[in-house]
Structure formats: C-alpha cells, structure tokens
GUDRENTI-806738 format. One record per residue: chain; x, y, z of N, C-alpha, C in turn; residue in one letter; residue number from 1. Coordinates in Angstrom, 1 decimal, decimal comma. Example, Ala and Ser with C-alpha at 12.3 -4.5 7.8 and 13.67 -1.06 7.14 Angstrom:
['A' [13,2 -5,7 7,8] [12,3 -4,5 7,8] [13,2 -3,3 7,8] 'A' 1];
['A' [12,8 -2,2 7,1] [13,7 -1,1 7,1] [12,9 0,0 7,9] 'S' 2];
% end
This chain:
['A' [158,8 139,7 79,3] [158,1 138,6 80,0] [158,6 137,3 79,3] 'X' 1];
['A' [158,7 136,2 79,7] [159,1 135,1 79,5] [158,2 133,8 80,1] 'X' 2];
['A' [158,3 132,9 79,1] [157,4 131,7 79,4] [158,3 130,6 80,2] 'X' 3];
['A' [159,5 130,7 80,3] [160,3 129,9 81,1] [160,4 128,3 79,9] 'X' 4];
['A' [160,4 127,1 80,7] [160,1 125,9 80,1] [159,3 125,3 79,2] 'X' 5];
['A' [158,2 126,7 79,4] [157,0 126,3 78,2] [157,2 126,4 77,1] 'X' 6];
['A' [158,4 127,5 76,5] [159,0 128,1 75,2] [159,1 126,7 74,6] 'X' 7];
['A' [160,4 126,1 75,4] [161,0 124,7 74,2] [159,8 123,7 74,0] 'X' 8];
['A' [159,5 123,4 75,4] [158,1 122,3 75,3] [157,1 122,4 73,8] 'X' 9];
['A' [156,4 123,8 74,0] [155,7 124,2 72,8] [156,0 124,0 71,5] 'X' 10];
['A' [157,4 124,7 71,0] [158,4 124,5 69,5] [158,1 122,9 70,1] 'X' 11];
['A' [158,8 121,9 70,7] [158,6 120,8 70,4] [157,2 120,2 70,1] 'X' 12];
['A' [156,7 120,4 70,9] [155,0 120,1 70,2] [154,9 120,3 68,7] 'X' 13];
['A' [154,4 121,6 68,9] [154,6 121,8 67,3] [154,8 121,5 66,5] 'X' 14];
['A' [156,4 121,3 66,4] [157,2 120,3 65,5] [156,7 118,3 65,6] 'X' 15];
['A' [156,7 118,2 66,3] [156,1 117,1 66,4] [154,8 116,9 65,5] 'X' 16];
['A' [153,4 117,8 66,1] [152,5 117,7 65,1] [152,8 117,6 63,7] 'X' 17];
['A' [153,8 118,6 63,3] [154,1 119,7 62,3] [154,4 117,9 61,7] 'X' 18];
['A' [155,4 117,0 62,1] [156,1 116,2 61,2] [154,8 115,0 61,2] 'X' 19];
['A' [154,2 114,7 62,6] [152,8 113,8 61,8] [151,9 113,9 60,9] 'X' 20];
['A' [152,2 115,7 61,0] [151,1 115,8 59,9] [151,4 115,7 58,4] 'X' 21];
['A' [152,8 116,0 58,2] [153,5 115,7 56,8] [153,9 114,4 56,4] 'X' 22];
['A' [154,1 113,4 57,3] [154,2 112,6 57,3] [152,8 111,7 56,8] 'X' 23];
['A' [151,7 112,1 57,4] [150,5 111,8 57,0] [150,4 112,3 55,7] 'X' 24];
['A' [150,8 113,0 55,3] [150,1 113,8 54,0] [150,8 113,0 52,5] 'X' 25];
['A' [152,4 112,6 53,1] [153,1 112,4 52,1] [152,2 111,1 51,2] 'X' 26];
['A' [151,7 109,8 51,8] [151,2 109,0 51,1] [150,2 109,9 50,0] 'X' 27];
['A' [149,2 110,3 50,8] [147,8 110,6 50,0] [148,0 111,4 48,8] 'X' 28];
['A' [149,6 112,3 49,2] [149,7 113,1 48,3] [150,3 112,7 47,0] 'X' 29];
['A' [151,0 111,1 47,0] [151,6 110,8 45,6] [150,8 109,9 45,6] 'X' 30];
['A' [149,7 109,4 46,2] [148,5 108,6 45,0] [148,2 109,8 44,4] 'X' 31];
['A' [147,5 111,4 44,7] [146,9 112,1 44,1] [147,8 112,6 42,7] 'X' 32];
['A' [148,8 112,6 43,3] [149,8 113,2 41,7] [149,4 112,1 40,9] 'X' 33];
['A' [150,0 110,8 41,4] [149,9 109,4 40,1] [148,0 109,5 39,6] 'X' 34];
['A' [147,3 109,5 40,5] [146,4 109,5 39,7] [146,0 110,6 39,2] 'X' 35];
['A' [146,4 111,5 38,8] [146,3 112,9 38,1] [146,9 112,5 37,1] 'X' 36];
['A' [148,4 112,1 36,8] [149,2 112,6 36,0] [148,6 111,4 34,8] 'X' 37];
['A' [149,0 112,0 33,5] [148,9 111,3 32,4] [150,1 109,7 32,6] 'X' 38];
['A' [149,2 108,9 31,7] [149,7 107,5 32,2] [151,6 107,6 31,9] 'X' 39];
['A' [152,0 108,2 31,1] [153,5 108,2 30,4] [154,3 108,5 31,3] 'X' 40];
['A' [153,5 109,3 32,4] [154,3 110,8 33,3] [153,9 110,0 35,0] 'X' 41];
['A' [153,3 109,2 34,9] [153,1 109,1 36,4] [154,4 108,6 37,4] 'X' 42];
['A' [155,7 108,4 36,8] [156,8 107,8 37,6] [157,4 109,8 38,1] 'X' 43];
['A' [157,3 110,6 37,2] [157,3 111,7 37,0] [156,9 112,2 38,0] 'X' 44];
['A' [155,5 112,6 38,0] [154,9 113,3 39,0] [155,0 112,9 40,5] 'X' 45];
['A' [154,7 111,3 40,6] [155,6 111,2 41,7] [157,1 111,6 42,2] 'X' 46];
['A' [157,9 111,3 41,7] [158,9 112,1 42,0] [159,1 113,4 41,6] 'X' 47];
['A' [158,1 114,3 41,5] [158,3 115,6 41,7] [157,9 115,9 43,1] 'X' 48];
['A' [157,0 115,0 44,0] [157,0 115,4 45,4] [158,5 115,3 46,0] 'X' 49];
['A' [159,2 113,7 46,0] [160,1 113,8 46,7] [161,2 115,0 46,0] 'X' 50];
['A' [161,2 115,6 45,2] [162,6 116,4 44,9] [161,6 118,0 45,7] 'X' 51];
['A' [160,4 117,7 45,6] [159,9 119,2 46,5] [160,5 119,3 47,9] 'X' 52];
['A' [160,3 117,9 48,5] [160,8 117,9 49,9] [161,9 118,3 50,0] 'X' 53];
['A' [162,6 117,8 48,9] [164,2 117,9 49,4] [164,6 119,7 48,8] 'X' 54];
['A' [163,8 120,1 48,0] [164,4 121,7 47,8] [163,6 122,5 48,9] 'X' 55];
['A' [162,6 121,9 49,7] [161,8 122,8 51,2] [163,3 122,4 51,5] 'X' 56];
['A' [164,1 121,5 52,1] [165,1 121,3 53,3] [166,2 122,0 52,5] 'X' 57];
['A' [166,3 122,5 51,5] [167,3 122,9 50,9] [167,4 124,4 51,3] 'X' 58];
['A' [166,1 125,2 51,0] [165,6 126,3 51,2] [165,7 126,6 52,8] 'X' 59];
['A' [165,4 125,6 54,0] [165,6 125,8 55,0] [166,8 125,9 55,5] 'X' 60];
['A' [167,5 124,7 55,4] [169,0 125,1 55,4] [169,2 126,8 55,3] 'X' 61];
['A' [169,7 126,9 54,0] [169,8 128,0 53,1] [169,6 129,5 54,4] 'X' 62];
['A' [168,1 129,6 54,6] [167,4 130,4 55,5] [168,2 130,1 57,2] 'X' 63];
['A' [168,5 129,0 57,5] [169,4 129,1 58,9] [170,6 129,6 58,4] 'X' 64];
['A' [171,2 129,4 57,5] [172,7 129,7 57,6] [173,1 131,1 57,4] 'X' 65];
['A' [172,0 131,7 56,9] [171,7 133,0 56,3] [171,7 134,0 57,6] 'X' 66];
['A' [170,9 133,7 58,6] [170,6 134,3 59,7] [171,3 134,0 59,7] 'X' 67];
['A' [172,1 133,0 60,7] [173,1 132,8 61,2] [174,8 133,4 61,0] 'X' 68];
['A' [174,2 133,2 59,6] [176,1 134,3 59,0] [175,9 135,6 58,8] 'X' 69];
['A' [174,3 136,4 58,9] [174,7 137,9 58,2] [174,3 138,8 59,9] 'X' 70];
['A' [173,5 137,9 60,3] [173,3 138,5 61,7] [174,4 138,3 63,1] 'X' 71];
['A' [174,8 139,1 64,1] [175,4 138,7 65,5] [174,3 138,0 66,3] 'X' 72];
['A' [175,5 136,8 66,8] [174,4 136,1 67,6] [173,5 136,8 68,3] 'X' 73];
['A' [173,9 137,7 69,5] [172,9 138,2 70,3] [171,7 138,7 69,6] 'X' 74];
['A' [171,5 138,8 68,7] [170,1 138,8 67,4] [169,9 137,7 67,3] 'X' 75];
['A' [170,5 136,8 67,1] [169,6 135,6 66,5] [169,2 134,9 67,6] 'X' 76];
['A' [169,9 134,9 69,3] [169,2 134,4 70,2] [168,1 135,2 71,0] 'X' 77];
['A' [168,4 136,7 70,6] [166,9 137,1 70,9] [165,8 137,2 70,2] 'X' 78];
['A' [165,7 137,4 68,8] [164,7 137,6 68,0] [164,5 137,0 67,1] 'X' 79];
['A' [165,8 136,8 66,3] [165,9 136,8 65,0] [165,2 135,3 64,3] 'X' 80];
['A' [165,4 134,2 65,8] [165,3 132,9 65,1] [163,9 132,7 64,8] 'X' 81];
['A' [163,1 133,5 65,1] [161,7 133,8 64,8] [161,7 134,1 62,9] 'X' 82];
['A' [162,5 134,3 62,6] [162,2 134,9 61,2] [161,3 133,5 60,1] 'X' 83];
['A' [162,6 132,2 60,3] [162,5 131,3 59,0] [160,6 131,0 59,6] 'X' 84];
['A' [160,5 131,2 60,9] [159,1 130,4 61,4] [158,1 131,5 60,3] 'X' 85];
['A' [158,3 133,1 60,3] [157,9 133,9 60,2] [157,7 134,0 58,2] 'X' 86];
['A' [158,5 133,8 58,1] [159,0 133,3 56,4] [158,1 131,2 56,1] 'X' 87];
['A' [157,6 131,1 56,8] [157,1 129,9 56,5] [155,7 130,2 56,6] 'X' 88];
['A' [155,1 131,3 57,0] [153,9 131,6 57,2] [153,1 132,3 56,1] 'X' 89];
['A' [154,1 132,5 55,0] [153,8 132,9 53,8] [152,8 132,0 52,6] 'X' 90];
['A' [153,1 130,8 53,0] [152,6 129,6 52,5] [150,8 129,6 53,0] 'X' 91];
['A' [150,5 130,3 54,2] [148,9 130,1 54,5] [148,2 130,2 53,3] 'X' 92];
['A' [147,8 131,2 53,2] [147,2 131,4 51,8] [146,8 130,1 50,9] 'X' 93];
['A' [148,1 129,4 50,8] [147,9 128,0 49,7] [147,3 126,8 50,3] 'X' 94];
['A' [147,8 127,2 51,8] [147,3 125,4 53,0] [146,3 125,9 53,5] 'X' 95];
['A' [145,5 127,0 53,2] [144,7 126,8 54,4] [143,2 126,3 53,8] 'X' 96];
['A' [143,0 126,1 52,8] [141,7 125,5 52,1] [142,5 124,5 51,2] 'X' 97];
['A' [143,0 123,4 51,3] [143,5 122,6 50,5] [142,7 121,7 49,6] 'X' 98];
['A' [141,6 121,7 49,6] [140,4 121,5 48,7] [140,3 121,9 47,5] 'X' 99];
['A' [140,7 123,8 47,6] [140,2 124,4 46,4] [140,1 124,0 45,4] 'X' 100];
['A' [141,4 123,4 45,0] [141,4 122,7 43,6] [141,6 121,7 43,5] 'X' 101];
['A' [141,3 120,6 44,3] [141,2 119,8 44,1] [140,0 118,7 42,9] 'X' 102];
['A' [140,4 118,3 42,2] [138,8 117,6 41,6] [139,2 115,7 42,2] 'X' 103];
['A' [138,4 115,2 41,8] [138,1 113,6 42,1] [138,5 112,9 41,0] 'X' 104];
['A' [139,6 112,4 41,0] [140,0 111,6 40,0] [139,0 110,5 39,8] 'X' 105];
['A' [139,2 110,3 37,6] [137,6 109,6 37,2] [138,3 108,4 37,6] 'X' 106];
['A' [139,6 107,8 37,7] [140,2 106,8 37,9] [140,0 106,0 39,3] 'X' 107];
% end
C-alpha cells in the first residue's frame, strides 16, 4: 500500500520542523554551555557545539554514502533509505526528557 503524494509532503514537513526546531535550540544551547563552563573554557565550550554539528553532518554524510555504495539501488529505493531515519532514533533516550540534567546556572 502506498501513500501516493503524501509520502514526500510528510518527509518535508518533518524536516522542516526538524530544522526549526534545531535552529531554535542552537541559541539557548551555547548560552547554556557558556554559562556552565568555567570562566577560562567558555570560548571552548562554545565551540564544542558548533564542531558537534558539523561531526552529526559528517556522520550523516558517512551513513548516505554507505547505503548508497554497499547496497543495489533497488534496495535503497525500496526500503533501505529508511535505515539513517532508523539509526537516528537511537538518540530518543537522551531527547526525550531534556531536563534531566539540567541544573540553573547561579550566574
């Protein structure tokens, strides 16, 4: 069974949220490193977010080219391109209560 038009529509959605929502996150997230990190280290810890972003797209890549070279296409256009989405789901666990550990900076 098939969804027709609704398949791409959806992935697009999704990705769309997917990038408002990261996009939202990225500010809040390097005040919280800077004001966590010890005064010496805070140029630091900020830029440990952006070198994370760039080893997630690094890792992505990596995961398309992978499928892409060890599998035949008629696998990766029937099933296969489900995997990296499937391999990204591993992360729940850590996003889904983002709170946990968080404390309140005394700063």
């Amino acid at each position: 069974m098939y969804i027709g038009i609704a398949a791409p529509v959806l992935l697009l959605v999704a990705r769309l949220l997917q990038g408002f929502s990261a996009g939202g996150e990225t500010g809040g997230a390097a005040a919280f490193l800077v004001e966590h990190a010890p005064s010496d280290r805070r140029a630091r810890y900020a830029a440990w977010l952006q070198e994370s972003m760039g080893v997630c797209s690094l890792i992505a890549a990596v995961a398309g080219v992978t499928i892409t070279t060890v599998l035949p296409e008629p696998a990766v256009n029937d099933w296969a391109w489900r995997l990296p989405f499937m391999l990204g789901l591993l992360i729940t666990p850590w996003i889904s209560d983002p709170g946990r550990c968080r404390a309140e900076s005394a700063r």
